[in-house]
N, C-alpha and C positions, 0 to 999 in steps of 0.2 A: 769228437769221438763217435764212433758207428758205434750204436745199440745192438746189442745180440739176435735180439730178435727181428733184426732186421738180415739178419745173414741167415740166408734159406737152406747152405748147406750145414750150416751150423746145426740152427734148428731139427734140419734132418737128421741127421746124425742123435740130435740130445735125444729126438722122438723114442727112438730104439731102443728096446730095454734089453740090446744085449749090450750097445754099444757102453762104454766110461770116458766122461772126460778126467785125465789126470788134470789139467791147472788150462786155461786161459788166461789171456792178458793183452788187453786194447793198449795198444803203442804208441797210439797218436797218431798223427796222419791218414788217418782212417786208413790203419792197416791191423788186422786181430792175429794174435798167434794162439792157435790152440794143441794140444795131444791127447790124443785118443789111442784108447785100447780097443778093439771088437771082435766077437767071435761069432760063426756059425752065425748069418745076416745077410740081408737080404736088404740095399740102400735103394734109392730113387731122388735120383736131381733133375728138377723141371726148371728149366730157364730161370736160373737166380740175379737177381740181377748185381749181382758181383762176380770178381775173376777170386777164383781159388786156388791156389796152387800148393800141392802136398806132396809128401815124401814119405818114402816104405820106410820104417827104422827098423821091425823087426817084423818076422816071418811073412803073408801076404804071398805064399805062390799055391794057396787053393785060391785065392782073388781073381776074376776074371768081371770084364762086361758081359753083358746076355748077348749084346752082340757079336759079340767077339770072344767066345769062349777058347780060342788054341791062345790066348795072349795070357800070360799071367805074371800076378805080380813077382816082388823078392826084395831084400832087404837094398838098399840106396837107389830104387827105383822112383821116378817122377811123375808123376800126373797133372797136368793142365787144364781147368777146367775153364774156359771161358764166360763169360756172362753172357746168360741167353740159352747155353748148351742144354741138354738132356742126356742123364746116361743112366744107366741102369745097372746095378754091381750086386754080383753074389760074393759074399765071404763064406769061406770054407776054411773051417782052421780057426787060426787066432792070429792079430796080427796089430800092430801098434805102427801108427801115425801122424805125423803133423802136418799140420795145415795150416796158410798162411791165405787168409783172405783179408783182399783187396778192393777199394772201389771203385768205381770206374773215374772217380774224378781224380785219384789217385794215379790212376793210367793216365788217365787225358796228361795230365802234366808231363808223366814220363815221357811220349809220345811227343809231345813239343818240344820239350829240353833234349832227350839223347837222342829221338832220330829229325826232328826240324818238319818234321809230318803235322798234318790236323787230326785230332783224334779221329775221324770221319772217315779217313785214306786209309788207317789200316784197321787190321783185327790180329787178336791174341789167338794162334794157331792151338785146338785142340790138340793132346798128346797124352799117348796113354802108354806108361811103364817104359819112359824113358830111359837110358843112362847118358848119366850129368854130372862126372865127380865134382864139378866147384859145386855146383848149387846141392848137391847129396852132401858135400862139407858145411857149407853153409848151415843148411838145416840141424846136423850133427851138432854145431855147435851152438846153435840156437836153442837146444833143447836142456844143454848143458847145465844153460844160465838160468839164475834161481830169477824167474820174473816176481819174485812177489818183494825181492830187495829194489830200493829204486832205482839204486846205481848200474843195477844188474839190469833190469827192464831197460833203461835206456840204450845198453849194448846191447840189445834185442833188437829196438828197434833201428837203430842203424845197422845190424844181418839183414833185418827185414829188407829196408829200403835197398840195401844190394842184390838183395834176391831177385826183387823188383825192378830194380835196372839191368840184370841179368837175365830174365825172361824176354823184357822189353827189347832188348839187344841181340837176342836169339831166336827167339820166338815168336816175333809179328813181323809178319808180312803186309803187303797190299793187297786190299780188297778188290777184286777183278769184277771188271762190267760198271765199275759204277762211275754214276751219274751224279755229282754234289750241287746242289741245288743251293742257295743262297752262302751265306759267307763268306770272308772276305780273301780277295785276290792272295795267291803264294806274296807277293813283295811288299803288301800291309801289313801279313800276318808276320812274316820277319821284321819287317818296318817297327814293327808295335814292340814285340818281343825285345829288339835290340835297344829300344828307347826306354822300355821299361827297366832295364837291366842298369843301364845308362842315369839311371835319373832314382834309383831308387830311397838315394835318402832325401830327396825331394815332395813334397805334397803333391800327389800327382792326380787329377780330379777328370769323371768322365768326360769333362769336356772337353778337355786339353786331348784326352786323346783319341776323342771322336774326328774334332779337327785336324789331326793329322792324316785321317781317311777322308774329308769332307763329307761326313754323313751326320744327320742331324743324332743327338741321345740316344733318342731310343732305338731308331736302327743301327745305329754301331753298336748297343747294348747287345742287342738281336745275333746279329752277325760275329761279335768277338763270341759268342758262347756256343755260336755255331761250329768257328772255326779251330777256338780253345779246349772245348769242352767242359768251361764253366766261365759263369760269371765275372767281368772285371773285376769286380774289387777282390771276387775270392783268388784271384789269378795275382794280382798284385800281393794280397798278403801271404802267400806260398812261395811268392819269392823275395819277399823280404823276410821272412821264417826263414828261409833255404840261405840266407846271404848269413842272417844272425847264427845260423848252425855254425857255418864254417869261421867264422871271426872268433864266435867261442872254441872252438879246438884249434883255433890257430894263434890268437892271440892273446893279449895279455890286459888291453885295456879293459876300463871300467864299464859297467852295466848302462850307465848313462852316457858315453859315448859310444857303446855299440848301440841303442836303440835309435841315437842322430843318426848314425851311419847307415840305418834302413831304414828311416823314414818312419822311425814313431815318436812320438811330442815327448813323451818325458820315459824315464824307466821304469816308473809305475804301471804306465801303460803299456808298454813293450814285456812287460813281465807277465802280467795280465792274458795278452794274448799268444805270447808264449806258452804258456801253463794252459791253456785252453783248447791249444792246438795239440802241440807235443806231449802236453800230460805229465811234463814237470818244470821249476822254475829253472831259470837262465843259470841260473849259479848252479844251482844241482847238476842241472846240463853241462857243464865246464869240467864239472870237478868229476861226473862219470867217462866223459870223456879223454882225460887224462889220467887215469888208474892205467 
């Protein structure tokens, strides 16, 4: 779970005594959903280091950048704020929004699963008062849902996660002029990727697949999170999490054969770090998913 105060634009925001938060709710995956109210304000984002990405729900056309004062907002309009970015916003009026921050190791994964990229190759394209009816729906009905039921929270966070592969699929590009310095080749990093995928209810240990790059531990440790965006084993358990998602909304077996199926030792265990990632147990996950 990402801590609140770890999200910059959050904090920003709560700073503001004109702003209100209506409700938050950490998702799991380290993805936050929040809604805010604010009126007549004055915001400032300095390079957070998460992607944020929010949606106009109501009013927001006295909303402008400083830099950009003819652009203004209005209700199912988008904003993309990159990690790293800087923007500077006047509110005029009153205007209610959600916000869905992300963290970059969140991205990094997107980034290798839907475009077959290093997180390194591309970047989350700043955008400001977009229109975007899927993702303005999205958000719509993400706001809907009571987060504070569990059943409900969890169809939150899979909006989320669509949101997120919707951005990712729209909205990153290649980063131009550059130069990637260490990391490993485009045909290990697939190499790696498709053997993981391959093997995952298997015990799969850094050696094994440092050897399949010939690189001793530690620099294949080096280099996979160069080219991943995170560490091996966190890359491994994100997609044996991503495999147990879908076996639970699709199938029917038992808790103890989906946790063989992705490579955890018993159910106890598989439950454990299900609940610790996604933020509720396997079963609850099942039974929200099929409502």
């Amino acid at each position: 779970m990402t801590p609140l105060d770890q999200l910059q634009v959050f904090q920003a925001m709560h700073a503001s005594p004109n702003a209100r938060l209506e409700h938050s709710a950490q998702l799991g995956d380290e993805l936050v959903a929040a809604l805010w109210n604010n009126r007549h304000d004055a915001r400032d984002y300095e390079a957070p280091s998460h992607h944020t990405l929010s949606c106009y729900i109501a009013g927001g056309t006295g909303t402008f950048r400083r830099d950009r004062p003819a652009a203004k907002g209005g209700p199912g309009k988008l904003c993309i704020l990159p990690a790293e970015h800087a923007s500077n916003w006047v509110i005029n009026g009153s205007i209610r929004l959600a916000h869905l921050y992300i963290s970059q190791s969140q991205f990094a994964l997107a980034c290798t699963r839907l475009l077959d990229r290093e997180p390194r190759e591309v970047q989350l394209h700043e955008a400001t008062f977009i229109d975007d009816p899927e993702q303005a729906l999205r958000f719509g009905r993400l706001i809907e849902l009571n987060w504070d039921e569990p059943g409900e929270r969890l169809l939150t966070s899979s909006l989320a996660h669509e949101i997120l592969d919707h951005a990712v699929l729209n909205q990153v590009g290649l980063r131009r002029g550059l130069r990637l310095k260490g990391g490993l080749a485009t045909h290990q990093r697939r190499h790696l990727a498709d053997y993981i995928e391959a093997h995952l209810e298997q015990a799969i240990s850094l050696g094994e697949l440092a050897l399949l790059c010939n690189l001793s531990h530690y620099h294949f440790a080096r280099m996979f999170r160069a080219s991943f965006g995170l560490p091996p084993h966190q890359y491994l358990l994100a997609r044996r999490l991503a495999r147990a998602r879908q076996l639970l909304r699709c199938g029917d077996g038992a808790l103890g054969e989906v946790a063989l199926a992705c490579g955890f030792a018993s159910a106890s265990h598989f439950s454990n770090r299900f609940r610790q990632v996604v933020g509720a147990t396997p079963g609850d996950y099942r039974l929200a998913m099929r409502r």
